[in-house]
C-alpha positions as a printed NumPy array, in Angstrom:
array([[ 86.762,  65.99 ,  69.047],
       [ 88.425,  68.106,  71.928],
       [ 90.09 ,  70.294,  69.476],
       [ 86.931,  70.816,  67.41 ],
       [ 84.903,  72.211,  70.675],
       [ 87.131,  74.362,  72.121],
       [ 87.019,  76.044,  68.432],
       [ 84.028,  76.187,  68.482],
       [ 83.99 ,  77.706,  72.165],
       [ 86.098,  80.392,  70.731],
       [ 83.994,  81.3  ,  67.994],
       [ 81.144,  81.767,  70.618],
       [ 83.296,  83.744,  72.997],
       [ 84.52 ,  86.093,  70.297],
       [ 80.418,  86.881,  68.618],
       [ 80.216,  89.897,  70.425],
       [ 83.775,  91.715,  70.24 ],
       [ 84.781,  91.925,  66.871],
       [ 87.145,  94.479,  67.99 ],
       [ 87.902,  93.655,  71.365],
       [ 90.544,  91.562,  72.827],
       [ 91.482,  89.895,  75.493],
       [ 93.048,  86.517,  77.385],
       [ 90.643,  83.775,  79.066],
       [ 92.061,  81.471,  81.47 ],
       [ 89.732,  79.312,  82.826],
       [ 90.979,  76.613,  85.463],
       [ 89.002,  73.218,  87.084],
       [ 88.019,  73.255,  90.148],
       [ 90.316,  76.639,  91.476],
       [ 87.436,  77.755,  93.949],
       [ 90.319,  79.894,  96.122],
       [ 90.301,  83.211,  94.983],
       [ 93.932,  84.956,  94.007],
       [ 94.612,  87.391,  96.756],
       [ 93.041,  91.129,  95.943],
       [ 91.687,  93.941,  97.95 ],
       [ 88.99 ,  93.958,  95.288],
       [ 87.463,  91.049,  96.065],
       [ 84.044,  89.801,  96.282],
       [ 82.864,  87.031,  98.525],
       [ 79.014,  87.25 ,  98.813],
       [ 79.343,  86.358, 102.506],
       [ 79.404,  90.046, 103.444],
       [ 77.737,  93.174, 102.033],
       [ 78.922,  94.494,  98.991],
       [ 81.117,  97.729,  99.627],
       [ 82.825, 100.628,  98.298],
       [ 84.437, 101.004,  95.523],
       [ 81.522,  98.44 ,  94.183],
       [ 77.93 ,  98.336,  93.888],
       [ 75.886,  95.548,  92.623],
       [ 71.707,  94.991,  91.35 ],
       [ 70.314,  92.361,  91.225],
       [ 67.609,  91.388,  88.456],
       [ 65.875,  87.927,  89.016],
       [ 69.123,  87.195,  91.086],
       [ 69.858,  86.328,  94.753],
       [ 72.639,  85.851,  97.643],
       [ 71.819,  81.71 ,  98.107],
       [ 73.528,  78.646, 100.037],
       [ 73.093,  75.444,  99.438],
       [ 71.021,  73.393,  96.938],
       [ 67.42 ,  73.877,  95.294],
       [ 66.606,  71.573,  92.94 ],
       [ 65.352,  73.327,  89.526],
       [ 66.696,  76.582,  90.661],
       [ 70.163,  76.785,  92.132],
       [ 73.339,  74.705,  93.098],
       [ 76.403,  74.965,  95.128],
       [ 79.246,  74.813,  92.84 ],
       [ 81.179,  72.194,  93.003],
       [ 84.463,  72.433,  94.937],
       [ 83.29 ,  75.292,  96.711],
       [ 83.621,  76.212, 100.858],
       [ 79.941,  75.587, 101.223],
       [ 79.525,  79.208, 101.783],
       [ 76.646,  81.449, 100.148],
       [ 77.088,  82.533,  96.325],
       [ 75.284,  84.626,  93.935],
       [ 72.741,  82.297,  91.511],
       [ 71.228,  84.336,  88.593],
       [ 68.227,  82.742,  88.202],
       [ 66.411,  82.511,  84.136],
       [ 66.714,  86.003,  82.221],
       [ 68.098,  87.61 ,  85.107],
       [ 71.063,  89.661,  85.81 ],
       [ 74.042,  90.675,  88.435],
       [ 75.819,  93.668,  87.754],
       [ 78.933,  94.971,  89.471],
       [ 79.819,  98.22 ,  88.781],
       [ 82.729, 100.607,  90.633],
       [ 84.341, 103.964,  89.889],
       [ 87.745, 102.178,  89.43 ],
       [ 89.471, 101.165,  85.98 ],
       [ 89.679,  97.834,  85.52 ],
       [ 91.866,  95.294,  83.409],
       [ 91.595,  91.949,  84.952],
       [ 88.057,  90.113,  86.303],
       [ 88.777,  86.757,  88.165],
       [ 85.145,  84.794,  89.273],
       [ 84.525,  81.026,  89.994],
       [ 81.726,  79.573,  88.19 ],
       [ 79.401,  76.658,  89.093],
       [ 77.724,  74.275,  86.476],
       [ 78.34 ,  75.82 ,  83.36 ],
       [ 76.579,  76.208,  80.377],
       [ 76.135,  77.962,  77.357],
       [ 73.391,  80.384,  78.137],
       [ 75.893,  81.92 ,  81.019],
       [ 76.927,  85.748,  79.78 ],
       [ 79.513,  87.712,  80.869],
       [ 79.658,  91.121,  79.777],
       [ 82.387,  93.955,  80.7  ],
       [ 80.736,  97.235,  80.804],
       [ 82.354, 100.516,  80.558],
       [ 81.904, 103.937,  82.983],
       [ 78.791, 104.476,  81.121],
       [ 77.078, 100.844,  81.334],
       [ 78.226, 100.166,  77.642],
       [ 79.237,  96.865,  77.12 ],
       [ 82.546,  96.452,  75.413],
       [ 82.955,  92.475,  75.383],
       [ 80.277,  89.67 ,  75.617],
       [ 81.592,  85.797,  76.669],
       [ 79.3  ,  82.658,  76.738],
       [ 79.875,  79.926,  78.882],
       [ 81.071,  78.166,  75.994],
       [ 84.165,  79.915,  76.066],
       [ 84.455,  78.739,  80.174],
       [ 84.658,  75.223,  78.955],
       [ 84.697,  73.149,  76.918],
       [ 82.244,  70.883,  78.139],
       [ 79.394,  73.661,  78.705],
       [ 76.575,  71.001,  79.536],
       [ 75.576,  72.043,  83.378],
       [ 76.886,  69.213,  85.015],
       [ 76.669,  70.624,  88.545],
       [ 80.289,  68.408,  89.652],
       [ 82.601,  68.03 ,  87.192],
       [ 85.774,  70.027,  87.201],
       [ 85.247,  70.916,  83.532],
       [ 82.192,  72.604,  84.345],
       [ 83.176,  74.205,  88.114],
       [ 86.01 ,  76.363,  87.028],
       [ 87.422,  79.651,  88.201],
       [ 87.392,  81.833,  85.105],
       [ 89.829,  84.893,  84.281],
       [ 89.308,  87.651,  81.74 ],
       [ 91.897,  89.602,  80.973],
       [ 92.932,  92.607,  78.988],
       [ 95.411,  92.972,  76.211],
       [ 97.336,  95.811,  75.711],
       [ 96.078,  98.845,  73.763],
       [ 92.312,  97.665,  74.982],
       [ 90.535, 100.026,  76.815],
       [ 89.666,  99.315,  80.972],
       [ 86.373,  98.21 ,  82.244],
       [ 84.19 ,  99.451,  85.368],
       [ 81.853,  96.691,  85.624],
       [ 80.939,  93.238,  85.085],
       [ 77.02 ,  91.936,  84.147],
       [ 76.496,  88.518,  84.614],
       [ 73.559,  87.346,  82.659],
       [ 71.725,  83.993,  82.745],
       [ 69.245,  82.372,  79.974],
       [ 68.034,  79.809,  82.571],
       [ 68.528,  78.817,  85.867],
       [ 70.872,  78.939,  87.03 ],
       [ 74.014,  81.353,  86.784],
       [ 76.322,  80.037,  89.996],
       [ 79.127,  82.123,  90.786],
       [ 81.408,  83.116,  93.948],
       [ 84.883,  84.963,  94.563],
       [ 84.68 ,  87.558,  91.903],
       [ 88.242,  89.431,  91.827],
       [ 88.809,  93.018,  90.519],
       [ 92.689,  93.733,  89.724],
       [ 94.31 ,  96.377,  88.318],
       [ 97.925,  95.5  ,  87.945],
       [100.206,  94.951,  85.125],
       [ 99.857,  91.959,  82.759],
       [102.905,  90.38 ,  83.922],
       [102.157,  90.389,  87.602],
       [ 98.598,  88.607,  87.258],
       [100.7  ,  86.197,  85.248],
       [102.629,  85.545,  88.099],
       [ 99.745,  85.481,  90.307],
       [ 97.798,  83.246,  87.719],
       [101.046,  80.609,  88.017],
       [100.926,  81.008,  91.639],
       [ 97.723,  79.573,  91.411],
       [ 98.598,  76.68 ,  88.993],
       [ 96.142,  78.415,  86.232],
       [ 98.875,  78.298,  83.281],
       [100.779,  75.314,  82.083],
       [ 99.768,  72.758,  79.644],
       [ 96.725,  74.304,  78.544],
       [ 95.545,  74.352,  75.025],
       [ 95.488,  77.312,  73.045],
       [ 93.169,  79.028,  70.087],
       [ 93.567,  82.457,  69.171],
       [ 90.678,  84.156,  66.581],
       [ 89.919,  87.394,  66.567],
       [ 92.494,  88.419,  69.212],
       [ 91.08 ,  86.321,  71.988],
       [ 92.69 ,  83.547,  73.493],
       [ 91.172,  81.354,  75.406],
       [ 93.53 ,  78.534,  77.784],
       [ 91.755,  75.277,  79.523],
       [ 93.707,  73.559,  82.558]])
């Protein structure tokens, strides 16, 4: 049954990028974000080299029942919660090849989208491809996961990330920005106990690895 989800989750994940690729990692309950000088918080402003909108979105702490919720295994600390046909977009002057957030309560009407210099998107993920186990539930660790997209060789770099929500909510906190080679953010990813015994599917050039 496992098996048969996650290929489905792959299929989902892969709808939008029939010639993109790239490597998701997505990890239970890793809240701490890998170390970065690109990273984002939400406890203090947003700042050079980024700038972020916010459609139907907010900075929120806490619980509100119907609209937002802390995700699990989090500091307590405030988070961004993209609230029903609403949307967060990051966007910097820098190149990027890896995006690193941690998402609360997934489900499948979470989007991610990279976006190039121009605001193009050039790869689309559902929260389907997140988890497994994309029903909402607001504590378990298969559904409050910190979530890594990365680049393959030969793909081209991205300058921004939307985040896109068909219904309240869209929790999220920690985004990362990194630039370095594939092999370091392995190493980093390891450091972080984000690749082990995780199953694999491959279509379409993206693989996608549950821990």
């Amino acid at each position: 049954m496992r098996n048969t989800l996650i290929t489905a989750a792959v299929a989902a994940a892969a709808f939008a990028m029939p010639a993109s690729a790239a490597t998701i990692v997505s990890t239970g309950g890793a809240f701490a974000a890998p170390a970065s000088d690109l990273t984002i918080d939400f406890n203090n402003a947003i700042a050079a080299p980024f700038t972020a909108s916010f459609t139907n979105a907010d900075l929120v702490q806490g619980d509100l029942a119907g609209f937002y919720a802390q995700p699990g295994f989090s500091d307590g600390s405030r988070y961004a919660a993209v609230f029903g046909n609403g949307n967060l977009t990051i966007t910097s002057e820098l190149a990027f090849r890896t995006v690193s957030f941690f998402v609360g309560s997934i489900d499948a009407g979470n989007i991610v989208e990279l976006l190039d210099a121009t605001g193009s998107v050039l790869s689309s993920f559902s929260g389907t491809a997140f988890s497994a186990d994309a029903d909402g539930d607001q504590d378990s660790m298969l559904t409050n996961r910190r979530v890594t997209i990365s680049l393959t060789e030969g793909e081209a770099s991205f300058a921004g990330v939307r985040f896109i929500s068909a219904q309240n909510s869209f929790e999220l906190d920690n985004v990362v920005f990194a630039v370095p080679e594939a092999s370091t953010w392995a190493l980093m990813l390891v450091g972080f106990g984000m690749v082990g015994a995780a199953t694999r599917y491959r279509r379409r050039k993206t693989t996608v690895a549950f821990s």
